[in-house]
C-alpha positions in Angstrom: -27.5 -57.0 41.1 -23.8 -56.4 40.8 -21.6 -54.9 43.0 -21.4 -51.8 40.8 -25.5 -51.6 40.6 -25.5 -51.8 44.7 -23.2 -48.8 45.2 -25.1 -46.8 42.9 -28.2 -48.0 44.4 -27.2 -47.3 47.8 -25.4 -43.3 46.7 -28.3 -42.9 45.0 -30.5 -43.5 47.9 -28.5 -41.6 50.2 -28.4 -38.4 48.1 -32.6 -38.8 47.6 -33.3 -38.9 51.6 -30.9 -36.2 52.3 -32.5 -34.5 49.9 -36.0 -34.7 51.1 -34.7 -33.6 54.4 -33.3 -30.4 53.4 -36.1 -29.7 51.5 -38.3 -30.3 54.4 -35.9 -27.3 56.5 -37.2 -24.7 54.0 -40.4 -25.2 56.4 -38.8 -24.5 59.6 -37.5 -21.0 59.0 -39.4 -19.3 60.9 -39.7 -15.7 62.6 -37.8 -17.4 65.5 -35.2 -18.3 62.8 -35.0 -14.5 61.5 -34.8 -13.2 65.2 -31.8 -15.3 65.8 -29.7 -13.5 62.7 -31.1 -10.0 63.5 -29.6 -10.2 67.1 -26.2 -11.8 65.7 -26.6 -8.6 63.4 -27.3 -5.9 65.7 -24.5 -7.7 68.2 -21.6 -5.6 69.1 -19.5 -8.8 69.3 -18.5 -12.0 67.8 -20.3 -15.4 66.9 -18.7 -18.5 69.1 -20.1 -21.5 67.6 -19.9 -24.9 69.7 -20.8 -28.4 69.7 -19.4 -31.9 70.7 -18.6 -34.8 67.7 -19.6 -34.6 64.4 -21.5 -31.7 65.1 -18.2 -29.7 66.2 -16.9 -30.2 62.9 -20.1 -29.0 61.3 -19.7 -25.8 63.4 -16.1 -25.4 62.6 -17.5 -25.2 59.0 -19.6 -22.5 59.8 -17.4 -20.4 61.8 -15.1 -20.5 58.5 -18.4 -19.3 56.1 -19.3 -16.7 58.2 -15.5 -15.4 58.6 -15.6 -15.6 54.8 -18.4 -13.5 54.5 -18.1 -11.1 57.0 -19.1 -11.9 60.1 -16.5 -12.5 62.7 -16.6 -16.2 64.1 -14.8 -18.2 66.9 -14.7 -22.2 66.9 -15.1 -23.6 70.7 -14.9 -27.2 71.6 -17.8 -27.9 73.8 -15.6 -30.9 75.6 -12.7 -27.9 75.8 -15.4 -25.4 76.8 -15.7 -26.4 79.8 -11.5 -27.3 80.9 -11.1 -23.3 80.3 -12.2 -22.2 76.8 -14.8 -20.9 78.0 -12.7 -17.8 78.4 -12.9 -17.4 74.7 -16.6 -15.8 75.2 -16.7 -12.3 75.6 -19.0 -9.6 76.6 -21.4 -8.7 73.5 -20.7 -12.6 71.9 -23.3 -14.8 70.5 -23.5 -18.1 70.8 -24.6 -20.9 68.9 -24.4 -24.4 70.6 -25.0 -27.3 67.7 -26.0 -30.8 68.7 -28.6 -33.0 67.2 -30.5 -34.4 70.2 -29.9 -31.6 72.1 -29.0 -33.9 75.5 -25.6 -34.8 75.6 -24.0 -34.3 78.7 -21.4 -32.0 77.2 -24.1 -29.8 76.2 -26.2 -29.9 79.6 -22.6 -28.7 81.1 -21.9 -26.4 78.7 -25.4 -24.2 78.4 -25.9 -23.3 81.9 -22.4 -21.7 82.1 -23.2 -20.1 79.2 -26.2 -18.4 80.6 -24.4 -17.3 83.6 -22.4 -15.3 81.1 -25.8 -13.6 80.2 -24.4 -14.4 76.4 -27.4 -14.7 73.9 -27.7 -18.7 73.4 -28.8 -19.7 69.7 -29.8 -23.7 69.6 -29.4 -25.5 66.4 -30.9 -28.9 66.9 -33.2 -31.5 65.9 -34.9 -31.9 69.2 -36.6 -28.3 70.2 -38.6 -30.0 73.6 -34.6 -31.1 74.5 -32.5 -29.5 77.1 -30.6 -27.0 74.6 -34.3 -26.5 72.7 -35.7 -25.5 76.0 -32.7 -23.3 77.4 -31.9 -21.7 74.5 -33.2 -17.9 73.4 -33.4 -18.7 70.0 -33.6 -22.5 68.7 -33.4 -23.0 64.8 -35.1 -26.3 64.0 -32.6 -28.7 62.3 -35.2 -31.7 62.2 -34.5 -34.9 60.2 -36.6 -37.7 60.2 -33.7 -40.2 60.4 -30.4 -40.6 58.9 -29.0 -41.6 56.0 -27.4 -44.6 57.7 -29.3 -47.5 57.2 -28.4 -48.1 61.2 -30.1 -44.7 61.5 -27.0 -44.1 64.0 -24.2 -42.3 61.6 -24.6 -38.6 61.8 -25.5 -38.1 57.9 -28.5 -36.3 57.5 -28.3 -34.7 60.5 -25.2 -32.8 60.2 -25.9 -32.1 56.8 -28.9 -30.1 58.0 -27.1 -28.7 60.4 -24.4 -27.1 57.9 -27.6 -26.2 55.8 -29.0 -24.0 58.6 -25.4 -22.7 59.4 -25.3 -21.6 55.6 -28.6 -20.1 55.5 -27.9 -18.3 58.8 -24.6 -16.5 57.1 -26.1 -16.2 53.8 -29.1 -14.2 55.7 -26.2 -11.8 57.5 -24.5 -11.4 54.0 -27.7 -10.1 52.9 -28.2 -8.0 56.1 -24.6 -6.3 55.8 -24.3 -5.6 52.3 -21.6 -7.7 51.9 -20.4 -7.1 48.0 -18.1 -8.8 46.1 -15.7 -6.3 46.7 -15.5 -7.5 50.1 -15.1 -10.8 49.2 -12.1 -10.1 47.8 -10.9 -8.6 50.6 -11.0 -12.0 52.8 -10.1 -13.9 49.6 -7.1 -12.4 48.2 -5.2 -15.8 47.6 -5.6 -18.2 44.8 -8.0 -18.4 41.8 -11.2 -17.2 43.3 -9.5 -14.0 45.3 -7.9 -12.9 42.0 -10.9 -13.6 40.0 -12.9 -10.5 42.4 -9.7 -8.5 42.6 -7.3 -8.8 39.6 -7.7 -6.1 36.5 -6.9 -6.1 32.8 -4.2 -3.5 33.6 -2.6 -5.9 36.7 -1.7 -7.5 33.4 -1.0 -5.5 30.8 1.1 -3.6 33.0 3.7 -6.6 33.2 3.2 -7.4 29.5 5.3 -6.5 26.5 3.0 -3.5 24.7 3.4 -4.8 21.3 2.6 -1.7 19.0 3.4 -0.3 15.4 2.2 2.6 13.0 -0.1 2.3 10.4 2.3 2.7 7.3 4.5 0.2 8.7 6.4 -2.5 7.2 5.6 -6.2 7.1 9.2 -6.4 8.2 8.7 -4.3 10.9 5.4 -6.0 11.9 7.2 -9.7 12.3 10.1 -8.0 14.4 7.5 -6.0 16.8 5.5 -9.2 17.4 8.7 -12.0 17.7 10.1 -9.6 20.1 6.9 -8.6 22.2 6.1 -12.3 22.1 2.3 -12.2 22.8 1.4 -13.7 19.2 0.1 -10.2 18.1 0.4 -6.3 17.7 -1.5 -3.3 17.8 -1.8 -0.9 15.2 -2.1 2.6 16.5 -2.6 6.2 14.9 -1.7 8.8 17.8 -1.8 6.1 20.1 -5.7 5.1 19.1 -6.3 1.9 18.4 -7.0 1.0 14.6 -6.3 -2.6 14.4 -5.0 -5.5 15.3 -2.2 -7.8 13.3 -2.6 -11.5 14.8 -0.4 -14.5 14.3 -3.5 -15.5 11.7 -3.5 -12.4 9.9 0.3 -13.2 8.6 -0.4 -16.7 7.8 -3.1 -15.2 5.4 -0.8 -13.0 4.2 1.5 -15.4 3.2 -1.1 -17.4 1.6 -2.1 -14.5 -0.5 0.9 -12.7 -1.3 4.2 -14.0 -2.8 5.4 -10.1 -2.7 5.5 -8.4 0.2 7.0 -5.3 -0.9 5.0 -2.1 -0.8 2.9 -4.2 2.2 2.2 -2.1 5.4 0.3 -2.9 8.6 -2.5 -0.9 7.7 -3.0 -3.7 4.4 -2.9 -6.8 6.7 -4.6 -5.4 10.1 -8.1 -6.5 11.2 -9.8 -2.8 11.8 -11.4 -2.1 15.0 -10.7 -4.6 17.3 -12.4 -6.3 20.6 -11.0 -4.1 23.6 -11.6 -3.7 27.1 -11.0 -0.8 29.3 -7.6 -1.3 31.3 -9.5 -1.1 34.6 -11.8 -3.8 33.6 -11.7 -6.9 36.1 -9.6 -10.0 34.3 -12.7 -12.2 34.2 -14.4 -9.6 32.1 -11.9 -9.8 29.7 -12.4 -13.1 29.7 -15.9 -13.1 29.0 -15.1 -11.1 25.9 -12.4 -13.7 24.4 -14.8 -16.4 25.1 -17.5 -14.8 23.8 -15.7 -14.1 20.4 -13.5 -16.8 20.0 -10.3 -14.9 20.2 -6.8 -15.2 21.9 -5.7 -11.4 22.4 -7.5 -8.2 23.5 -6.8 -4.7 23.7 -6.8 -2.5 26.4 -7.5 1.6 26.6 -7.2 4.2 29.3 -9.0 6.7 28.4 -9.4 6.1 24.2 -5.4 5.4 24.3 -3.7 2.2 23.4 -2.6 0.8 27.2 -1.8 -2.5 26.1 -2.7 -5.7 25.1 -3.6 -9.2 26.9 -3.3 -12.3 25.3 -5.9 -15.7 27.0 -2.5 -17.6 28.1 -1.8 -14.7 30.6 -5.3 -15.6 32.4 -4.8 -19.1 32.1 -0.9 -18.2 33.9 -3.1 -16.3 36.4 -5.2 -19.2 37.2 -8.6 -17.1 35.8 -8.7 -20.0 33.3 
């Protein structure tokens, strides 16, 4: 076997047994499971997640999901815990303490304190007969066989269940607080996937040119309107209602047709009722539609009126694409 074959072999391998073990989780929810994310639900306060290693990062992870999706989350060291972080836990808080084995000493430090604080303790480990299974109020069972390291030693498996149940656990309070996409967007307003839930067809076409001309106008008159607006088409309007379109395409058949243009209006070269979208439509709608039909431009209304027109370049400018 070459070198290549071995690496494949041994990816392919790993991605099969982690596989099997987070298959295997969808047997440990439990009604234990679904009284841990009713109390976090019903709580007054936040979520402080904590853990020591590569389960620290896996609850840094978590704290970021569930921040994402509406449930206010705190990251806590459990090595800093206890040098004065502790601090960071208040009143109402839950907490969730992460940690494979569910012995470290870190841990065994770290969970008695937090009971003094009479704080509801949620365990996420492998090991529920451990010291955090046994102290905790609530223990969701992370069990893995063994890790994907051939040593069995790396954390693989492990933390990848871990960040499973962490999902599953803010996917369940998502559910629980109605969380739309509406809100979403109101923790994602940055980038490609906040303007995706937020951004409308008139965010848009309120920038744009509004390339427009009458019905009885002139070719002339067309080729100015649409060089100037510079979105590779125009509307055609009648009392400011949409009745077609003129495209970049439309005057290349035109010329291809015609060797006099004289006497030509709009109204002869337009394609008649055009794709539109309301102006309040989200941006990915309108994308949808251009996909859909295999066109560049659409027109937007407000209200049965001509409000503009968006052209698949401004989408792509907006990152939508």
């Amino acid at each position: 076997m070459n070198t290549k074959d071995t690496i494949i072999s041994f990816a392919q391998k790993t991605v099969n047994e982690e596989a099997k073990a987070i298959a295997n989780l969808e047997h440990l929810i439990d009604q234990e499971f679904a009284e841990a994310v009713r109390t976090i639900h019903d709580s007054k306060g936040r979520v402080i997640i904590t853990g020591i290693g590569k389960s620290a990062i896996i609850a840094s992870k978590i704290v970021a999901t569930m921040n994402s999706t509406g449930t206010p989350a705190v990251f806590m060291h459990a090595a800093d815990a206890i040098h004065g972080d502790l601090g960071n836990i208040l009143t109402n808080d839950v907490v969730i303490c992460i940690s494979k084995s569910g012995n470290t000493p870190e841990i065994k430090v770290l969970v008695p304190l937090i009971k003094n604080f009479n704080n509801t303790l949620i365990g996420i480990t492998s090991n529920k007969e451990s010291f955090l299974g046994k102290e905790a109020d609530y223990v969701l069972n992370a069990f893995v066989e063994k890790e994907a390291c051939p040593n069995n030693l790396a954390p693989t498996t492990s933390t990848t269940a871990q960040l499973v149940i962490g999902d599953a656990v803010a996917v369940c309070l998502l559910h629980l607080k109605g969380f739309s996409s509406k809100d979403f967007a109101k923790y994602h307003p940055g980038g490609a996937l906040g303007k995706k839930l937020y951004l409308r067809v008139s965010d848009i076409t309120s920038v744009n040119q509004k390339p427009e001309v009458a019905s009885d106008a002139t070719i002339n008159k067309v080729i100015v309107e649409m060089t100037e607006k510079r979105l590779g088409a125009t509307a055609v309007t009648e009392n400011n209602k949409i009745i077609g379109i003129i495209t970049d395409g439309d005057l290349r058949r035109m010329l291809t047709t015609n060797t006099n243009f004289d006497g030509l209006t709009a109204k002869d070269i337009m394609s008649p009722n055009p794709k539109r979208i309301e102006n309040d439509a989200m941006a990915v709608d309108a994308l949808d539609k251009l996909e859909e039909y295999g066109i560049s431009q659409l027109l937007a209304e407000e209200k049965g009126n001509y409000a503009g027109l968006l052209h698949i370049h401004d989408l792509m400018r907006e990152g939508i694409l």
